[in-house]
MARVO-692117 format. One line per 3 residues: their letters; for each residue y, z, x of N, C-alpha, C. Coordinates in nm, 2 decimals, padded with zeros to 4 digits. Each point is the difference from the previous one (the first is absolute). Layout:
BEGIN
a = Y/Z/X/Y/Z/X/Y/Z/X  ...
***
This chain:
BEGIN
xxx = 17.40/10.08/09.65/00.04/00.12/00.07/-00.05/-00.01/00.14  00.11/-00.01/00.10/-00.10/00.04/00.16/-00.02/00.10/00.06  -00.03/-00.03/00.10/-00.09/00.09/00.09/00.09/00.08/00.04
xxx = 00.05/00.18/00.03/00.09/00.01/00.11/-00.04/-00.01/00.14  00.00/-00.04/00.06/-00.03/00.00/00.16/00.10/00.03/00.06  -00.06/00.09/00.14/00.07/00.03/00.08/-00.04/-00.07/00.13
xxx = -00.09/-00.09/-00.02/00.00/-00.07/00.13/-00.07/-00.15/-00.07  -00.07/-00.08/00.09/-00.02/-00.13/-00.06/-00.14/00.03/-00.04  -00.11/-00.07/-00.11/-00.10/-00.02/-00.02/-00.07/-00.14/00.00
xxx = -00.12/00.00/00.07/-00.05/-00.10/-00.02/-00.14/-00.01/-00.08  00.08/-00.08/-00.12/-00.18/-00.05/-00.07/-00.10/-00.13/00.01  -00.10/00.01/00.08/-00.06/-00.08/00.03/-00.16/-00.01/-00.08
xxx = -00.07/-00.15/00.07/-00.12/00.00/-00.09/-00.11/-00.07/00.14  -00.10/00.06/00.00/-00.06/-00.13/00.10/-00.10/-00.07/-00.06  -00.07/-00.12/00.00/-00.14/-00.08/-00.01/00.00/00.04/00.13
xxx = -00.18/00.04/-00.02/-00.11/00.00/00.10/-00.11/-00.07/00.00  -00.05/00.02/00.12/-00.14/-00.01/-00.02/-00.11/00.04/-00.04  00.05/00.12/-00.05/-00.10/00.10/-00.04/00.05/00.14/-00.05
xxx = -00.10/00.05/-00.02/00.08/00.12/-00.06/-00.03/00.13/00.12  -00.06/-00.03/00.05/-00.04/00.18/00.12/00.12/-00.02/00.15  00.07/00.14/-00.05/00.09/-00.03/00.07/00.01/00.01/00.12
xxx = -00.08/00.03/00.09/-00.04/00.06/00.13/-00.03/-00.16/00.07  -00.05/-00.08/-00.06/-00.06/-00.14/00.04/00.11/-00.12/-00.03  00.01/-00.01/-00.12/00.03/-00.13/-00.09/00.12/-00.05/00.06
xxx = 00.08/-00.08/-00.02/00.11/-00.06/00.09/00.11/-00.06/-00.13  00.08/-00.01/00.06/00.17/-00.05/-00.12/-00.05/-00.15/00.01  00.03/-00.07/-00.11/00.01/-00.12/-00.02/00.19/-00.06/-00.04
xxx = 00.00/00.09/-00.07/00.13/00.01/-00.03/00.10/00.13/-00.07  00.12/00.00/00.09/00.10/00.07/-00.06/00.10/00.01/-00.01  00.10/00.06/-00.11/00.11/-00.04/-00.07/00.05/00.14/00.02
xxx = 00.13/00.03/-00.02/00.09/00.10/00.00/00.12/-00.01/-00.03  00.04/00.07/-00.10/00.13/00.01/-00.11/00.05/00.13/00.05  00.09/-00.02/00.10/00.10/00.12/00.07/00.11/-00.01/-00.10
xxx = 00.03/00.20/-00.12/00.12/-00.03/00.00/00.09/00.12/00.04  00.14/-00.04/00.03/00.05/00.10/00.05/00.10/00.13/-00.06  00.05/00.08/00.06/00.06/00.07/-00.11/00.13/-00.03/-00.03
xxx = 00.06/-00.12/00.03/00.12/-00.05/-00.03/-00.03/-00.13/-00.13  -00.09/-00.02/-00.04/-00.07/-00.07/-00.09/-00.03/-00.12/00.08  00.01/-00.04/00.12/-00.01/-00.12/00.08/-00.17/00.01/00.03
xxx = -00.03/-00.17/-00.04/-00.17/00.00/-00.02/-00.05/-00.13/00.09  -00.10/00.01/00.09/-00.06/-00.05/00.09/-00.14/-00.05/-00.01  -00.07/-00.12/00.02/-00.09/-00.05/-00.05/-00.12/-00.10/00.11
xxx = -00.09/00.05/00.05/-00.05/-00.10/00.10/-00.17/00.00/-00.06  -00.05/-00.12/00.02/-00.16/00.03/-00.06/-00.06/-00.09/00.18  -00.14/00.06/00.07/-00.03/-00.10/00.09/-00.15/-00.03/-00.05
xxx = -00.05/-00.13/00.02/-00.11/-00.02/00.04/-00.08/00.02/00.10  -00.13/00.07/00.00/-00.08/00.09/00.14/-00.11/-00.07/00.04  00.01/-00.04/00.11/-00.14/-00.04/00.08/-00.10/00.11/00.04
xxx = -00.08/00.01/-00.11/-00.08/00.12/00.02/-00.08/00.03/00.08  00.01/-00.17/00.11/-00.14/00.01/00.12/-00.15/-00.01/-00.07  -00.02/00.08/-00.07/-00.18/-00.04/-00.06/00.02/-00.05/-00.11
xxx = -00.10/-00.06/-00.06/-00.04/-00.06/-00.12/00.04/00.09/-00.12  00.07/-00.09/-00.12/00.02/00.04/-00.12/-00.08/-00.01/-00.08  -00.07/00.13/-00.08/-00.14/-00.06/-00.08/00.07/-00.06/-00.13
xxx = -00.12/-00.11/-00.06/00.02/-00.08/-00.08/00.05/00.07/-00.16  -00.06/00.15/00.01/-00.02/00.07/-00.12/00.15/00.08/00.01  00.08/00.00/00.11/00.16/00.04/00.03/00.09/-00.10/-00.05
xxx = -00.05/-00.12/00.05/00.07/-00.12/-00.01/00.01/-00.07/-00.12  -00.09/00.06/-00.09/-00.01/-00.01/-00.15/00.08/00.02/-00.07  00.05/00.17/00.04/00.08/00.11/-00.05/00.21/-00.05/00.03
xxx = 00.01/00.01/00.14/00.15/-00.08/00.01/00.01/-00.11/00.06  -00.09/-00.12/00.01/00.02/-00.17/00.01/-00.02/00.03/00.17  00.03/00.10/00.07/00.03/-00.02/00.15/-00.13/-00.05/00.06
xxx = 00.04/-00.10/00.08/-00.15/-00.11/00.05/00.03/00.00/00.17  -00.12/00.02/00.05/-00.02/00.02/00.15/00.14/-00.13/00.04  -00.02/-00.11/-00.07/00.07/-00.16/00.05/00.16/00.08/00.00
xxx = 00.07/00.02/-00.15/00.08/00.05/-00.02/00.10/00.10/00.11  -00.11/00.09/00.10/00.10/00.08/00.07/-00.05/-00.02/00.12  -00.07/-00.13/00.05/-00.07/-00.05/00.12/00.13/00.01/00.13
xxx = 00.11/-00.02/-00.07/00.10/-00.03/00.10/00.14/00.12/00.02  -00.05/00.11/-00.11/00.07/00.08/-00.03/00.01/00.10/00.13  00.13/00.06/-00.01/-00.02/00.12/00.14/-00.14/00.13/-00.06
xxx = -00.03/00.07/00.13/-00.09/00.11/-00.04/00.10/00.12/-00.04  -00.07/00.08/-00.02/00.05/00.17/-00.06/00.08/00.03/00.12  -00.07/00.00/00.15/00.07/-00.01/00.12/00.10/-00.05/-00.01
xxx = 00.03/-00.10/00.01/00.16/-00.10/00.03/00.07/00.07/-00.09  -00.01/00.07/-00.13/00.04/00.00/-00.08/00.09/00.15/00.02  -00.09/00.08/00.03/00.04/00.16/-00.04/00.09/00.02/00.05
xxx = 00.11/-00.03/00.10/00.07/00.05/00.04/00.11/-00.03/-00.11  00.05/-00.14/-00.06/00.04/00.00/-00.13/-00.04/00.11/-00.09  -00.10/-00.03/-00.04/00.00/00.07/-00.13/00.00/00.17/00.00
xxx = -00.01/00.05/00.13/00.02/00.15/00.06/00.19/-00.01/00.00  00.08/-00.03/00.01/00.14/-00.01/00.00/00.02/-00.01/-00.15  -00.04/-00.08/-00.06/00.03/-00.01/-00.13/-00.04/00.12/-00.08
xxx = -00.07/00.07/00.03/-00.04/00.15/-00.07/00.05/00.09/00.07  -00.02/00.04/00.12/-00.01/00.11/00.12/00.17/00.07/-00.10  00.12/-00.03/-00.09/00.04/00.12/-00.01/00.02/00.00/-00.16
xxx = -00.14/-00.04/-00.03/-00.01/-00.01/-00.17/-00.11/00.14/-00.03  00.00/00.02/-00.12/-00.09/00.08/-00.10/-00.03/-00.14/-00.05  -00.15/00.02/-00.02/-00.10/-00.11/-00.11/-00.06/00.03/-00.09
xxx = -00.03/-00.12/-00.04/-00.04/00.00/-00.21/-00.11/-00.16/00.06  -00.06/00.05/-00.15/-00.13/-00.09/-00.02/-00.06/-00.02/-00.11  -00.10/-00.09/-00.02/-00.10/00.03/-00.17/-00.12/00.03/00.13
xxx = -00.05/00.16/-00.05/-00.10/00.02/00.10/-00.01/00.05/00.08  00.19/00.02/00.06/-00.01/-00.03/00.20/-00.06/00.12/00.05  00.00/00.13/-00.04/-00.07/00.09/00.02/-00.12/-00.01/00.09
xxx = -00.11/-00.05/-00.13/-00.11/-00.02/00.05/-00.02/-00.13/00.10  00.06/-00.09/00.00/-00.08/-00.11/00.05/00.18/-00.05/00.03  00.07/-00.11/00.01/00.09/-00.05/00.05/00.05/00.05/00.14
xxx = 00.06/00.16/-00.01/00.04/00.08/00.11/-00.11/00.03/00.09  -00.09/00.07/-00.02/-00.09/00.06/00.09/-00.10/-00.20/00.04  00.03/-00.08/-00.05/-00.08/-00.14/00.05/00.14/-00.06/00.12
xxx = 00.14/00.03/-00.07/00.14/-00.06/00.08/-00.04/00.13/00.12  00.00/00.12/-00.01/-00.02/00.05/00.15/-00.09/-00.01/00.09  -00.11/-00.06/-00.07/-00.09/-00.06/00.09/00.00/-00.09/00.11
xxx = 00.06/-00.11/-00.10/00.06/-00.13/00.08/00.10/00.03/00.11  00.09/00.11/-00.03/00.13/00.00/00.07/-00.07/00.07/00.15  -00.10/00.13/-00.08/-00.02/00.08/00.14/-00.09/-00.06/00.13
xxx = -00.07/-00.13/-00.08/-00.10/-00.12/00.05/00.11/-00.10/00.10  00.07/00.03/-00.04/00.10/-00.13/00.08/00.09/00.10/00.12  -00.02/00.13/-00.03/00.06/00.06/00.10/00.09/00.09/-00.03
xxx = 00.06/-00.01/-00.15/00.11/00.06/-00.03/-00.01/00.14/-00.09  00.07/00.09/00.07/00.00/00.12/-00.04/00.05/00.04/-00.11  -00.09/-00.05/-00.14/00.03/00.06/-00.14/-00.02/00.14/-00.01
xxx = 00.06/00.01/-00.10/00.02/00.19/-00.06/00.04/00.02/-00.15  -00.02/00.06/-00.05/00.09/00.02/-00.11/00.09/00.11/00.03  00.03/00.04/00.11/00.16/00.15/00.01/00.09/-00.07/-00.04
xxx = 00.07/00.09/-00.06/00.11/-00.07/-00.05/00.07/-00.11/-00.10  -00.16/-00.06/-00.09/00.02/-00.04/-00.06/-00.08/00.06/-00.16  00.04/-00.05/-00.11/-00.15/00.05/-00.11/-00.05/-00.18/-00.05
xxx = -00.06/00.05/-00.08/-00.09/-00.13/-00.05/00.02/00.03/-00.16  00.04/-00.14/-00.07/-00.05/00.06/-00.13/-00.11/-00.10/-00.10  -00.10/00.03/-00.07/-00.07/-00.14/-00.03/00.01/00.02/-00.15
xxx = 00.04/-00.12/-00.01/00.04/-00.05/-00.12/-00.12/00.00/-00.12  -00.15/-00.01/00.07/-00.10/00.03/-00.13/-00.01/00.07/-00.04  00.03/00.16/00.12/-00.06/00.11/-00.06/00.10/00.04/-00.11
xxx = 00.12/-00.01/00.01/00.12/00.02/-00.12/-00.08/-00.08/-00.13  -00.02/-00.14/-00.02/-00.06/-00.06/-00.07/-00.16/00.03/-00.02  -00.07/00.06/00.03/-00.14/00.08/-00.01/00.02/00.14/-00.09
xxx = 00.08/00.04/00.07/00.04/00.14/-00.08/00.09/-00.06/-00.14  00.09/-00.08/-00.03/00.06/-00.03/-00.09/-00.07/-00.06/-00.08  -00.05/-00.14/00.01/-00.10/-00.09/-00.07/-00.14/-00.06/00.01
xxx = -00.05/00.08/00.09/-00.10/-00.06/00.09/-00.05/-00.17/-00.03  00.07/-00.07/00.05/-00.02/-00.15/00.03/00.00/-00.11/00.14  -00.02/-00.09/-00.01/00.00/-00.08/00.13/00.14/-00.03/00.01
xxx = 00.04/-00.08/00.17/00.13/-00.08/00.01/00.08/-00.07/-00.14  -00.09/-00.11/00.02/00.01/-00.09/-00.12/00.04/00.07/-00.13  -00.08/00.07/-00.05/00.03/00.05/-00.13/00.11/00.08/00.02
xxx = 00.00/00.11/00.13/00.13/00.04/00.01/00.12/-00.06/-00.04  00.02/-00.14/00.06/00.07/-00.10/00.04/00.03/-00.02/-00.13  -00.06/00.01/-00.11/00.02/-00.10/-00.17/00.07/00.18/-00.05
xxx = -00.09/00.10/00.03/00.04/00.13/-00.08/00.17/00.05/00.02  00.03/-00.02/00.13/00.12/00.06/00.06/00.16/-00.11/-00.02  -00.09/-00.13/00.03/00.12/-00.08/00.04/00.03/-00.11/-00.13
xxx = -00.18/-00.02/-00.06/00.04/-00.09/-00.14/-00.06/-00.17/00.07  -00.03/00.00/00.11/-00.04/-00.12/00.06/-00.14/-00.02/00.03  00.00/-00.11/00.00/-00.20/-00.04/00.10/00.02/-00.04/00.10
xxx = -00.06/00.09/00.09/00.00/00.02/00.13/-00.01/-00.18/00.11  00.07/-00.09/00.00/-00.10/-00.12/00.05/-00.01/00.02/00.15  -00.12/-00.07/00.06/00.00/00.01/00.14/-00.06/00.12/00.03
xxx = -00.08/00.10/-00.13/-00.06/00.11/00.10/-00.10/-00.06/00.07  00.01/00.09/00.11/-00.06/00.06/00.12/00.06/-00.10/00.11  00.09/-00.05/-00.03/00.11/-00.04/00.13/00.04/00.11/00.01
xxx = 00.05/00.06/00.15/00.08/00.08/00.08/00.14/00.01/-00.08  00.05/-00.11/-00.01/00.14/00.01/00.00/00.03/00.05/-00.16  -00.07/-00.08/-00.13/-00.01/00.03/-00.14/-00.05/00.11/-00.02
xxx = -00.07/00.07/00.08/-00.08/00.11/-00.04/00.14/00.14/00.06  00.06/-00.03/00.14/00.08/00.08/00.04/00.14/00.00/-00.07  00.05/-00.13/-00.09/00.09/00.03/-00.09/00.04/00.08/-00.15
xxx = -00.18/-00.05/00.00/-00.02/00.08/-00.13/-00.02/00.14/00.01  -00.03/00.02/00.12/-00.02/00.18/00.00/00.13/00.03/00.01  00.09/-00.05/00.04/00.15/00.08/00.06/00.03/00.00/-00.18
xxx = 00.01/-00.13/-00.09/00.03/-00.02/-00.16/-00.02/00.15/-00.08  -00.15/00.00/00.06/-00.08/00.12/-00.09/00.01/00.10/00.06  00.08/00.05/00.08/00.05/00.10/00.02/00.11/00.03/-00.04
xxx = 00.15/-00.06/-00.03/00.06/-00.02/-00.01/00.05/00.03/-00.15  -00.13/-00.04/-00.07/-00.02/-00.05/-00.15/-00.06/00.17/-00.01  -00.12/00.05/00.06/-00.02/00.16/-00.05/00.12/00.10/00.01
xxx = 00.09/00.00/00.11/00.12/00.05/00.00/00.05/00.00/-00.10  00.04/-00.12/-00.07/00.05/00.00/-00.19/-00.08/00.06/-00.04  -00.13/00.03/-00.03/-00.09/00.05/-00.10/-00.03/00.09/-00.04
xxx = 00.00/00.04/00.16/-00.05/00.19/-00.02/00.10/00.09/00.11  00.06/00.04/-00.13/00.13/00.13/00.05/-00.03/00.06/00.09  -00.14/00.04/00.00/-00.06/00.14/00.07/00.01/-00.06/00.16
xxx = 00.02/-00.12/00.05/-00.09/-00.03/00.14/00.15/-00.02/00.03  -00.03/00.07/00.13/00.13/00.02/00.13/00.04/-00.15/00.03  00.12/00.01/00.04/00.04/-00.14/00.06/-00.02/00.04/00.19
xxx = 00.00/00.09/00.07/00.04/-00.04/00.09/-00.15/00.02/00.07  00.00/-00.05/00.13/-00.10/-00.06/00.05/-00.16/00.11/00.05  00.09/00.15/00.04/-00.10/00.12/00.01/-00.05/00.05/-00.13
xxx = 00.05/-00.01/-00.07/-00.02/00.04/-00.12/-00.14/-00.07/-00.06  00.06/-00.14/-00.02/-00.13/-00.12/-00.04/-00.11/-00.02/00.06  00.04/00.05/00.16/-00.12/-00.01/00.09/-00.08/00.12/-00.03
xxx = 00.06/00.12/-00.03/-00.10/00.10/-00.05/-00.05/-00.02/-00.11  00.06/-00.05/-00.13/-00.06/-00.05/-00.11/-00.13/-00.10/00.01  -00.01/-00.09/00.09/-00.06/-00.10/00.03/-00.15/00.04/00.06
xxx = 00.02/00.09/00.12/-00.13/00.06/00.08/-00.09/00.10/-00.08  -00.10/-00.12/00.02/-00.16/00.05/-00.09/-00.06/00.15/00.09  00.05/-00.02/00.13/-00.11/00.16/00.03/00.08/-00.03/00.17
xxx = -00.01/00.15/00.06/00.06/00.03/00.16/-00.07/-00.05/00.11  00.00/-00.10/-00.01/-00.03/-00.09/00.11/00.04/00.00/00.14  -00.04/00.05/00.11/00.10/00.01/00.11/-00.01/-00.17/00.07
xxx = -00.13/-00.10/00.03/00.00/-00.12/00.01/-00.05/-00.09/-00.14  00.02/-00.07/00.00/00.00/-00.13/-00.09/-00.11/00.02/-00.08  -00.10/-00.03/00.06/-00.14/-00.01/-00.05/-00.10/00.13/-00.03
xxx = 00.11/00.11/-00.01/-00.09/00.12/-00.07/-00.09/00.08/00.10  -00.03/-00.04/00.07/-00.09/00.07/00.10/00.06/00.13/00.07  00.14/00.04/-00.02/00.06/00.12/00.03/00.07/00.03/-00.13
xxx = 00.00/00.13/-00.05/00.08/-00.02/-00.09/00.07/00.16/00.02  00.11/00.02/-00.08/00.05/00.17/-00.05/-00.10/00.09/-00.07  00.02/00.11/00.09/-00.06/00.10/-00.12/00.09/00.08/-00.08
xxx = 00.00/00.12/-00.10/00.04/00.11/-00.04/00.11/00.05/00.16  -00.04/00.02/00.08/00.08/00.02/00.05/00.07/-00.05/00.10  00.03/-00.13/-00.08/00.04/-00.11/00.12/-00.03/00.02/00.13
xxx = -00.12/-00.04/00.03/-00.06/-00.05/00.13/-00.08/-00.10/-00.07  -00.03/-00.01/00.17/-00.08/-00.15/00.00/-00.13/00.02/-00.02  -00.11/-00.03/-00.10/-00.16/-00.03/00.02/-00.03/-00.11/00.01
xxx = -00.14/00.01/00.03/-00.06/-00.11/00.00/-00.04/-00.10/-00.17  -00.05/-00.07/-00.08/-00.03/00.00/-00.09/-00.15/-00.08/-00.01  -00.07/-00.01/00.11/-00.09/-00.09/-00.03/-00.10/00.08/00.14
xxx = -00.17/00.01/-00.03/-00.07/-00.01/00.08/-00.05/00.10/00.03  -00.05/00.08/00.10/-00.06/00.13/00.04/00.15/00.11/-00.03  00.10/-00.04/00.08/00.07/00.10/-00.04/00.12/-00.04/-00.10
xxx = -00.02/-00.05/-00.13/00.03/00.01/-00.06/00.08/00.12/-00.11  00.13/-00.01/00.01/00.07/00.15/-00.03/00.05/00.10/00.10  -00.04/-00.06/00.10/00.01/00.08/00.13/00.18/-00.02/00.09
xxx = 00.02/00.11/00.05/00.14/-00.01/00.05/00.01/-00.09/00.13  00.05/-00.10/00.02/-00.01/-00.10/00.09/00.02/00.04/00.13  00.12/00.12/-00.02/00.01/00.06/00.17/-00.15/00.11/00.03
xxx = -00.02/00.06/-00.11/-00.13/00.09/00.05/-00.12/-00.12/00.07  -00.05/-00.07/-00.10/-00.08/-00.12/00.01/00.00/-00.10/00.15  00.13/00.02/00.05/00.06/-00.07/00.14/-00.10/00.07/00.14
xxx = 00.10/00.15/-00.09/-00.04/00.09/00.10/-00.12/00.07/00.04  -00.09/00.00/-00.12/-00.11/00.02/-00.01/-00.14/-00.10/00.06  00.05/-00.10/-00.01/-00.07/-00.16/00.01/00.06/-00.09/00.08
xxx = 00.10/00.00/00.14/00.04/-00.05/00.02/-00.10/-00.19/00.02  -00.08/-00.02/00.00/-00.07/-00.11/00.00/00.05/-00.06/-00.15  -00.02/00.07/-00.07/00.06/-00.06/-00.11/00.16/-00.10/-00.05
xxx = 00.07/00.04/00.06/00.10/-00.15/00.01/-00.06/-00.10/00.14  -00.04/00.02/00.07/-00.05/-00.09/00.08/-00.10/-00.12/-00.06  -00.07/00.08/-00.09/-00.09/-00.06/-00.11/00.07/-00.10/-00.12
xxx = 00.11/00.06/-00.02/00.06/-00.10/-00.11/00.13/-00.10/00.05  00.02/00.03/00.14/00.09/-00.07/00.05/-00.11/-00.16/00.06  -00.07/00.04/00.00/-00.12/-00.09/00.09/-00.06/-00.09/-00.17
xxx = 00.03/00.06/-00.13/-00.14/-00.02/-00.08/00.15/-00.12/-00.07  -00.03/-00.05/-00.13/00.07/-00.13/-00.08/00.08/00.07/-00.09  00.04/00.07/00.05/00.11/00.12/-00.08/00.15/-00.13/00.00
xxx = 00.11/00.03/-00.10/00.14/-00.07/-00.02/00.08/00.04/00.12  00.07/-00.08/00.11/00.06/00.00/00.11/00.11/00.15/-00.06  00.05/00.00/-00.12/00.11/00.14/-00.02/-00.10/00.08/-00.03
xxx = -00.13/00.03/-00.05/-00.03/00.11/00.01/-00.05/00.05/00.11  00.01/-00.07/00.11/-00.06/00.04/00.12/00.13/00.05/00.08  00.14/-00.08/-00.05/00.11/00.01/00.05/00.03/00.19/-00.06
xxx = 00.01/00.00/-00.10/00.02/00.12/-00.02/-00.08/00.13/-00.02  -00.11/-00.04/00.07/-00.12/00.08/00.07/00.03/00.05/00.09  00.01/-00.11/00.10/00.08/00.06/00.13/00.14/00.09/00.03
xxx = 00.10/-00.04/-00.12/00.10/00.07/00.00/00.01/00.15/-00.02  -00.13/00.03/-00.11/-00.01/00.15/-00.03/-00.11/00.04/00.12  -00.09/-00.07/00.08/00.00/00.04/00.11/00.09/00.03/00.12
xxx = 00.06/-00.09/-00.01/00.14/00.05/00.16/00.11/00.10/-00.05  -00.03/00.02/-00.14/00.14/00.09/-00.07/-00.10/00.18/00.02  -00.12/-00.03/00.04/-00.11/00.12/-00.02/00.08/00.03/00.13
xxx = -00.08/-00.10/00.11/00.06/00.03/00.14/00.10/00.06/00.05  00.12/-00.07/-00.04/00.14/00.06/00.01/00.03/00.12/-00.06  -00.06/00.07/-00.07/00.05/00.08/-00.05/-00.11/00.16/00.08
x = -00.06/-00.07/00.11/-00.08/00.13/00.05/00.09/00.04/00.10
***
């Protein structure tokens, strides 16, 4: 059974260097663009991550400092890989938490002005968390009947999630095919940036979720505190949550 789409989707996977998204760097990524005419597109790159790959990473998907010595950086890269998405909705195992908000990092790091307007996201675990709660892998044996080979490669890991998606659409009657739909099914909690630190409330606005003002309304908190985004613009906060800090600050402004 497929997807209906009304525009193209891209499912992608990255190896990193780590797991904190604000820091860690792409080692590698893959992307499975398909489109709504059933026409399907495929590129994976290797990343020169600039700093050292720890050995306890390197463990996990084979990627070796030697291995991407000569590879382009995230830089050289983004402007590719920003074209190849820029007019997709995305899917992931995870992407939610870590894939997307780690890919907007890199992109807004290199200069390029990521967003999610206009597009949704849908992640393929949380359907498989709420359905069977299991890993990729097992996913990969439960849904499709196969053993996963090559996980935690980019490219094996990104085909199999498009498979197991594909494969829960047979499964379960109840889950929407089209892409708003899944992305609402998919989203764990109202996140306005990536990494949680702004989220929805009851009445759709923006709070804070972490720290002294905690639960607090972001524009009151602005207003009240103006040192306070100056404080987190300056502090190790995620480049989009600082991006979309500022936005509900100039959206305060404009509107006096």
């Amino acid at each position: 059974m497929e997807l209906k789409l009304t525009k193209p989707i891209c499912f992608f996977d990255l190896e990193t260097i780590g797991i904190d998204i604000s820091k860690d760097r792409i080692v590698e990524i893959a992307i499975f663009k398909v489109f709504p005419n059933g026409n399907k597109e495929s590129k994976t790159w290797l990343v020169n991550p600039t700093i050292p790959i720890p050995p306890q990473t390197t463990a996990v998907h084979g990627i070796t400092d030697e291995k991407v010595a000569n590879e382009p950086t995230f830089k050289e890269l983004a402007s590719q890989i920003h074209n190849m998405i820029k007019d997709s909705d995305l899917a992931g195992f995870n992407s939610d938490r870590f894939d997307i908000p780690l890919l907007a990092e890199e992109l807004l790091r290199a200069g390029v002005d990521f967003d999610m307007k206009n597009r949704v996201a849908v992640d393929v675990q949380t359907i498989f968390h709420k359905k069977e709660e299991r890993t990729l892998s097992a996913a990969y044996k439960f849904y499709c009947g196969q053993i996963l080979e090559n996980a935690h490669s980019a490219e094996a890991d990104t085909m199999a999630t498009y498979e197991i998606l594909k494969s829960q659409l047979d499964r379960y009657d109840d889950l929407p095919h089209d892409m708003k739909s899944l992305s609402e099914y998919t989203t764990r909690k109202k996140s306005v940036d990536f990494a949680g630190f702004i989220a929805l409330d009851k009445d759709n606005e923006e709070v804070f979720t972490f720290g002294k003002h905690k639960g607090a309304k972001v524009e009151k908190v602005l207003e009240a505190e103006p040192g306070y985004f100056g404080w987190i613009q300056n502090a190790d906060f995620p480049l989009y949550t600082k991006k979309v800090l500022t936005a509900i600050k100039l959206r305060k402004l404009n509107t006096k």
